[in-house]
N, C-alpha and C positions, 0 to 999 in steps of 0.2 A: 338378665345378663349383666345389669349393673354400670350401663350401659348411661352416660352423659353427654351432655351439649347434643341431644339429637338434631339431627336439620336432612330432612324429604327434599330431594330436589328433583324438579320434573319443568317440563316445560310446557306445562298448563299454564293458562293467563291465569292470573289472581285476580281476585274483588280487590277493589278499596280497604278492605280491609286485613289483608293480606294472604288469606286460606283461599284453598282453590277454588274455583268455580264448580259447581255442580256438574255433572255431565259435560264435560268436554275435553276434549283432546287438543294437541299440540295444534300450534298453525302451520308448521312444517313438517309434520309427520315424527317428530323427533319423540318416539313413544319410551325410550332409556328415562330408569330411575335409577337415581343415587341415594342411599344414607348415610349419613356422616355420623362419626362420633365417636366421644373417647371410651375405651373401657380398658380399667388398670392403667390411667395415664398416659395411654399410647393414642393413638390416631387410629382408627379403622375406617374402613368404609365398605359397605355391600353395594353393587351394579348388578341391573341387567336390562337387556334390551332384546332379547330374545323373542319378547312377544309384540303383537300390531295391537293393541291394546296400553294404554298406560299402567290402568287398572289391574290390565293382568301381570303385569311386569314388577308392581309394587304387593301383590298376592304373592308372587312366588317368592320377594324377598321375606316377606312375613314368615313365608310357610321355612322357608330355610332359617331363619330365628328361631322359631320353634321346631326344629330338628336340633339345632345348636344348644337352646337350653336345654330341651331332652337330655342331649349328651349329659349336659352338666348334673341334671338332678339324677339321671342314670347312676352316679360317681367316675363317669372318666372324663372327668375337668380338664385333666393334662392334654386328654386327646384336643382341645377348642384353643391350648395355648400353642401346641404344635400347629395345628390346620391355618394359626394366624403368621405363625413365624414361618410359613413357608413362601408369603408373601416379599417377604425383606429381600433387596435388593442384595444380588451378589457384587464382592467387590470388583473393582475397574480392573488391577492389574493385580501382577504375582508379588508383589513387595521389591522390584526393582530387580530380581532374578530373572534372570533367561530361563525361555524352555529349555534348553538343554542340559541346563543344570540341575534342573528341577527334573526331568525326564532321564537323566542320567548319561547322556551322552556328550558329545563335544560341539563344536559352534558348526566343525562342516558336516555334519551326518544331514543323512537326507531326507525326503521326508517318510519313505516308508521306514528307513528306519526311528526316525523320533514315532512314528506307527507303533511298529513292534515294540518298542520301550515302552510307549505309555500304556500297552495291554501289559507287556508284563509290572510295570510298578501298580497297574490298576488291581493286578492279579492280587498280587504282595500287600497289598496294602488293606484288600476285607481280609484276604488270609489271616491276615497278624492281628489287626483288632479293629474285631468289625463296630464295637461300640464306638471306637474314634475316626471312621474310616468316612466322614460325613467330611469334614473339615480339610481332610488328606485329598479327598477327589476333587471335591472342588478346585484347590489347587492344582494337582495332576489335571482335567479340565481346561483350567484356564491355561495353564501352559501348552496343552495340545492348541486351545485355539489358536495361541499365539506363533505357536508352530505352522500353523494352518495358513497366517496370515490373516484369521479372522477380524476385526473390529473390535474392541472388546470397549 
């Protein structure tokens, strides 16, 4: 995968000499593994903690590596730069616009209707162009929450 600065994190004790101990597990049960590492200059990292085993927790990362190279030597590379970008943080707020403006309504509409507005601009918006309609929702989204009163 092309993949640098590797670093295993587990909560196995280490030797002296820094590699894990043979045969042992956590002292707290904490069986979660991490990998770290950049690939294409960005930061990645695989988790999982699904299993009661360490061992088996850093198996099933492997095996999911080699599902992901697959992809790659398969030729659909684009599909492992999509699968990472989907991780990226969405942004905090709507660029300093109100929901309502963005939803299309006014400051006192209420909330079922900022509702009906934001189905129909959600409608509008794959209608028209579903290749940029990614970008569009989210926005639309974030102004529902905001309409919501959510947290964002």
């Amino acid at each position: 995968m092309g993949a640098t600065n590797v670093i295993l994190s587990t909560a196995i004790p280490l030797r002296n000499d820094g590699l894990p101990r043979a045969n042992m597990e956590p002292d707290k049960g904490d069986t979660g593994v991490a990998v770290y590492f950049k690939r294409r200059g960005k930061d990645m990292v695989f988790a999982c903690d699904k299993y009661r085993q360490t061992s088996d927790n850093i198996y099933a990362i492997v095996k999911t590596m080699d599902a992901m190279r697959g992809i790659e030597r398969w030729g659909a590379s684009d599909m492992m730069e999509r699968a990472f970008s989907g991780f990226k943080a969405l942004p905090s707020e709507t660029a300093g616009e109100s929901w309502w403006t963005i939803l299309g309504c006014n400051a006192s509409s209420t909330r079922s209707e900022g509702e009906a507005a934001f189905r129909k601009m959600a409608l509008k918006v794959n209608a028209e162009d579903p290749q940029d309609a990614s970008g569009r929702m989210q926005k639309l989204n974030l102004a529902r929450d905001q309409m919501r009163g959510v947290k964002i």
